[in-house]
C-alpha positions as CSV (number, residue, x, y, z in Angstrom):
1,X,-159.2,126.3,197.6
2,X,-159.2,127.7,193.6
3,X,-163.1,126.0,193.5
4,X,-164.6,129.1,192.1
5,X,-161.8,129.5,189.5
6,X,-162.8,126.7,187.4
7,X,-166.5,128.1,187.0
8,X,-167.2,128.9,183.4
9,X,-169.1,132.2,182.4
10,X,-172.1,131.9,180.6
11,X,-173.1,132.2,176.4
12,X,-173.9,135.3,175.1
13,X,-177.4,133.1,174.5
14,X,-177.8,132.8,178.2
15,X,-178.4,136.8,178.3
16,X,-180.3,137.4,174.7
17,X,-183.3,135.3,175.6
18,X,-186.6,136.0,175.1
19,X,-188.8,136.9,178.0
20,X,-192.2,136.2,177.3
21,X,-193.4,137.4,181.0
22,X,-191.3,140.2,181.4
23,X,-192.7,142.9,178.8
24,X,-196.1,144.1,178.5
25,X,-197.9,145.2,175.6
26,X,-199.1,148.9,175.8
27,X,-202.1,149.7,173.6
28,X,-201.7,149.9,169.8
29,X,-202.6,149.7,166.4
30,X,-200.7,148.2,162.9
31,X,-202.1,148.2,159.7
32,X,-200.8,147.0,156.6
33,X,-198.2,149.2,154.6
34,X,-197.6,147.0,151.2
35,X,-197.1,143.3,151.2
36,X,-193.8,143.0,154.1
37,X,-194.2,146.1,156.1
38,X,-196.8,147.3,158.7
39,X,-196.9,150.3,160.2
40,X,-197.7,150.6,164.3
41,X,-199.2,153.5,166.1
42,X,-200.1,154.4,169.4
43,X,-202.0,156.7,171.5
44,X,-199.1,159.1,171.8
45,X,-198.7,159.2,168.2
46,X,-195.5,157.7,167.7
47,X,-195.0,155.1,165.2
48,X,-192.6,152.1,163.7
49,X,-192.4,150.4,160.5
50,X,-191.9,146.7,161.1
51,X,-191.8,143.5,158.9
52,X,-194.6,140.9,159.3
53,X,-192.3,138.2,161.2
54,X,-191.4,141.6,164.0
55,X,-194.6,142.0,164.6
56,X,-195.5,138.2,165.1
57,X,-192.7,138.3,167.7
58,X,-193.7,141.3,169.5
59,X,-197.3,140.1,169.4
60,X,-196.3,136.9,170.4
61,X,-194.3,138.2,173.3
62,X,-190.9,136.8,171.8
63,X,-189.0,140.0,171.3
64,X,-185.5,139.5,172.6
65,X,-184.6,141.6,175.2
66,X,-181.5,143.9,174.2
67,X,-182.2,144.1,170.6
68,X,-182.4,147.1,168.8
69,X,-185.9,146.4,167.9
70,X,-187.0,146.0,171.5
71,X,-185.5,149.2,172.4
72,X,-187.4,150.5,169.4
73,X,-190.3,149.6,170.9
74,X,-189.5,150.3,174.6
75,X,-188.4,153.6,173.6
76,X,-191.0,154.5,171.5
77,X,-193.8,153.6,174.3
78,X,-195.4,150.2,172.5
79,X,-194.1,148.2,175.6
80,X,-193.4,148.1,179.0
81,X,-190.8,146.4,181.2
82,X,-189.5,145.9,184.5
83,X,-186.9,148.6,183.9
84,X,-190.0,151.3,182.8
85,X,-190.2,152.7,185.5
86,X,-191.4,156.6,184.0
87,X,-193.1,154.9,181.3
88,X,-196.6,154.9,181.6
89,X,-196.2,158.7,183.0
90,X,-194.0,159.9,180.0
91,X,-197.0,158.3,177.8
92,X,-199.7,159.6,179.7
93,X,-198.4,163.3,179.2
94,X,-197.5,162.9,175.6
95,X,-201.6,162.1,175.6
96,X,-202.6,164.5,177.4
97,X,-200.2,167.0,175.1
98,X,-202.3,165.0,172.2
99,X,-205.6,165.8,173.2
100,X,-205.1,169.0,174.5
101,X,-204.0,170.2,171.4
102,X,-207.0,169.0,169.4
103,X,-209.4,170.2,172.0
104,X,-208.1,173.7,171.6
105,X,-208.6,173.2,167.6
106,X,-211.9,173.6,167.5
């Protein structure tokens, strides 16, 4: 009768997991800003400072999903999820906006 009262709900762990299969990487690049920090860039020209053990984890594909610094990255085109769905075509333009410029420059 009350069977599906008694069902707990699940940790706040249960949701903030990492996912190593559900994010891709999207091409990039990090060099070394002093002896903690890197910088990452990518083809669109956007960028993010990020300490050596954040960039292990996004390397690593153990970013957990939800955190501000996966929507940093998700946001700022250096990954790729289930839920990007414009993505890939926001990036390309921002390229093509890129290149277009420069190819007008000389």
């Amino acid at each position: 009768m009350e069977a599906g009262l008694g069902k707990k709900f699940r940790s706040i762990d249960a949701f903030n997991r990492a996912a190593p299969s559900q994010y891709r990487m999207l091409p990039c690049r990090f060099v070394g800003l002093d002896g903690s920090r890197y910088v990452m860039t990518n083809e669109a020209g956007e960028h993010l400072v990020v300490t050596r053990p954040q960039l292990e984890q996004f390397v690593r594909k153990s970013v957990l999903l939800n955190s501000d610094y996966y929507n940093d990255l998700k946001s700022k085109h250096f990954l790729i999820d289930d839920d990007s769905n414009v993505a890939l075509d926001l990036l390309a333009l921002k390229y093509r906006t890129k290149a277009q410029q420069i190819s007008q420059f000389t």
